[in-house]
C-alpha positions in Angstrom: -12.2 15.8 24.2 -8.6 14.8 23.2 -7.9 18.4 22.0 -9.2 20.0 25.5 -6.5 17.6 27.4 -3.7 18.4 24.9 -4.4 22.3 25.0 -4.6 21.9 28.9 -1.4 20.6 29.1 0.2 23.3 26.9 -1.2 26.2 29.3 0.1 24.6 32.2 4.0 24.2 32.0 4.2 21.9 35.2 1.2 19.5 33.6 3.7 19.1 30.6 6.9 18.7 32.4 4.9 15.6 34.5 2.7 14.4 31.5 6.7 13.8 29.8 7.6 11.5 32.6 5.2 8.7 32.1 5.8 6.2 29.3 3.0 3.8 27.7 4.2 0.1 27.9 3.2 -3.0 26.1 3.4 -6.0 27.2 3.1 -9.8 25.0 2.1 -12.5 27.2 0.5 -15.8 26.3 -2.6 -17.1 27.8 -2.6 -20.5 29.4 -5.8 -21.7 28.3 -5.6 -21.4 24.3 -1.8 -20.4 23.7 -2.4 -17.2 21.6 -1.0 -14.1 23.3 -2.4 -11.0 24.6 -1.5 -7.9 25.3 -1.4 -5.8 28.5 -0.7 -2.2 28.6 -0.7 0.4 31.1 0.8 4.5 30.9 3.6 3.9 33.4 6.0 6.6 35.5 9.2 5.8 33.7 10.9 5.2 37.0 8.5 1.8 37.7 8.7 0.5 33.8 10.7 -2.2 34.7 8.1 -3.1 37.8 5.5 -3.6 35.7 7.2 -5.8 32.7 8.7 -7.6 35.8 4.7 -8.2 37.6 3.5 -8.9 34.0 5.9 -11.9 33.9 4.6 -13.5 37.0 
């Protein structure tokens, strides 16, 4: 399935020039019941990366 989205992409020139301006963001943040952290992650338009990191904070 991977292949038929990548192949996609590389017919279609406009799904490549959008597909380059979202970014996949990671996110450390420790739970308050047991301390240990977790993760959150999310593909992200590069213009609202620092939205996200900022909501993952609250």
């Amino acid at each position: 399935m991977a292949k038929a989205a990548k192949t996609a992409i590389k017919k279609d020139p406009k799904l490549a020039a959008e597909a380059k301006n979202y970014t996949k963001v990671i996110k450390a943040v420790r739970s308050p019941k047991s301390g240990a952290y977790t993760f959150k992650e999310a593909m992200v338009h590069k213009d609202k990366v620092k939205d996200f990191l900022a909501a993952a904070e609250k």
